[in-house]
C-alpha positions as CSV (number, residue, x, y, z in Angstrom):
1,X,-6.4,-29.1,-21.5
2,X,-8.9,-26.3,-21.6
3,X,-9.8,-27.1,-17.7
4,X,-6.4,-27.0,-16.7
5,X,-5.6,-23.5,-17.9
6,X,-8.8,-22.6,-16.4
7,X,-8.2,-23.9,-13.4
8,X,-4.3,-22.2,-13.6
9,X,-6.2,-19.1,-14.4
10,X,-8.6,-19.5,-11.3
11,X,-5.6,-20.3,-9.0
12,X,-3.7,-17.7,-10.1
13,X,-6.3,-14.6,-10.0
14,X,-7.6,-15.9,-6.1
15,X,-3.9,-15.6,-5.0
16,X,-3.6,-12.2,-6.3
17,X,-6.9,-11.2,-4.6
18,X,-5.0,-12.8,-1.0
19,X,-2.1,-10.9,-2.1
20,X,-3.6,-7.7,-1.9
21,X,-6.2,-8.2,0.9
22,X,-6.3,-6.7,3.8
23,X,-3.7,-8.0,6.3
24,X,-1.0,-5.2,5.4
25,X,-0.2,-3.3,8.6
26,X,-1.6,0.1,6.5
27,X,-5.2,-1.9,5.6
28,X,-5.5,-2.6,9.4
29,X,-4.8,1.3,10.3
30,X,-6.5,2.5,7.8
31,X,-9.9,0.7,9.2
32,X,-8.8,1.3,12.7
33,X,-11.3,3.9,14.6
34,X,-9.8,7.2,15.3
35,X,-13.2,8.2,17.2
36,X,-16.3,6.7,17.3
37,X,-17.6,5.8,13.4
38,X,-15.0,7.8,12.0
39,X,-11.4,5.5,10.8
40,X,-7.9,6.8,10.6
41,X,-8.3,6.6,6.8
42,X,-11.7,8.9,6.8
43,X,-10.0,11.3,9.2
44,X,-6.4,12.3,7.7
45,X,-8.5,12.3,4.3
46,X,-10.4,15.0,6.1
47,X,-7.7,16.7,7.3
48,X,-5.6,16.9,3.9
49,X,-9.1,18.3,2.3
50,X,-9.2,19.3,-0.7
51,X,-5.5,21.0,-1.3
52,X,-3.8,18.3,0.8
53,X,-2.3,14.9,0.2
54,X,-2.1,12.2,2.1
55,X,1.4,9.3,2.0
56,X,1.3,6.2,3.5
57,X,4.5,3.8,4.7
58,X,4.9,1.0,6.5
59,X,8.1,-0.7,7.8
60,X,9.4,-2.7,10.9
61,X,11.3,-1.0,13.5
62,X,14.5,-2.6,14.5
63,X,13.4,-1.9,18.2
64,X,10.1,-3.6,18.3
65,X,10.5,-7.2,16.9
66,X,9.0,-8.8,14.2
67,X,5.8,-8.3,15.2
68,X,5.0,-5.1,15.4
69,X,5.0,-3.2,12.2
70,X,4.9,0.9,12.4
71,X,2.7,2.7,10.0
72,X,3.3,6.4,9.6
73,X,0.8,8.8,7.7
74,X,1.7,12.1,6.1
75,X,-0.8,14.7,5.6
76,X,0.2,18.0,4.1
77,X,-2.6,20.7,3.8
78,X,-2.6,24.3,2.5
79,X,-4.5,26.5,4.9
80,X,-6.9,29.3,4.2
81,X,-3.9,32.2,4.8
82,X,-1.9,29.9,2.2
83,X,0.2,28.4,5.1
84,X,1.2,24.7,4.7
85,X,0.3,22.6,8.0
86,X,2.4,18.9,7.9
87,X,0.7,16.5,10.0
88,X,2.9,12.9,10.9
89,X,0.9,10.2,13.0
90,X,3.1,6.7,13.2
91,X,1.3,3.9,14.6
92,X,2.1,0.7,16.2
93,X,0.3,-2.4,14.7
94,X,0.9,-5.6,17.1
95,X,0.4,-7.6,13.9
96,X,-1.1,-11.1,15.8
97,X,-3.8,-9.2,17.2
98,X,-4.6,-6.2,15.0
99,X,-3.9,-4.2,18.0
100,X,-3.2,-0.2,17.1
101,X,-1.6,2.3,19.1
102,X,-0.9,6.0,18.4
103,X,2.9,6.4,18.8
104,X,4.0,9.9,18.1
105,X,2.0,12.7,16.7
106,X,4.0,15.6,14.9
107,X,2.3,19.1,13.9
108,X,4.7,20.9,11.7
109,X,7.6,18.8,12.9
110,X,6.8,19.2,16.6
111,X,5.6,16.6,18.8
112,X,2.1,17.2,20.2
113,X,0.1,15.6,22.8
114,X,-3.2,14.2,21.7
115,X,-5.4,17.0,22.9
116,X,-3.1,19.5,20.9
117,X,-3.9,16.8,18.2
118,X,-7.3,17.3,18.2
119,X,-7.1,21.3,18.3
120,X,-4.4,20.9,15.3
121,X,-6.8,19.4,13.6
122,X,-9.7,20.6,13.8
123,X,-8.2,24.1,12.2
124,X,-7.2,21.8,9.6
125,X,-10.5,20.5,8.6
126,X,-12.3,23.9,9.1
């Protein structure tokens, strides 16, 4: 008796583990490279600093099909002159592949193109 409720015990805890591995459309952004050694995770985390948050969701958009999932990313950041900056990034995750692509970037609810991005940002960070 003793091994069965062990091995119901066993069962049970490696199928919460598979549960909450990493094959979420979020996990695979989140570990996706923004630039060079530096993920998507390590660089809105940057950007939100330390008076920032950061908000992840996930969902399917009716457009796409099944399989591709869209993950968007909310950063919200006080600056040094006590302005807010809100950053949105949404990404595409193809999820068969794991292939990411940056859909639409937002700087205080206005799209920007990804050199604007990266001037955005940096002023974020600094």
């Amino acid at each position: 008796m003793k091994k069965i409720i062990l091995f119901v015990i066993i069962c049970f805890g490696f199928s919460c583990s598979l549960i909450g591995s990493g094959n979420s459309d979020i996990d695979i952004v989140k570990k996706t490279l923004f630039y060079e050694n530096l993920t998507v995770e390590q660089f809105v985390n940057t950007c939100a600093g330390m008076n920032g948050s950061v908000k992840w969701s996930a969902f399917t958009p009716k457009d796409q099909g099944e399989n591709v999932g869209c993950v968007e990313v909310n950063v919200i950041t006080t600056m040094k002159d006590k302005s807010t900056k809100h950053l949105l990034l949404q990404y595409l995750v193809k999820r068969e592949t794991k292939v990411v692509k940056l859909h639409t970037a937002e700087v205080n609810e206005k799209p920007v193109s990804m050199v604007e991005l990266i001037f955005e940002t940096a002023e974020m960070m600094w």
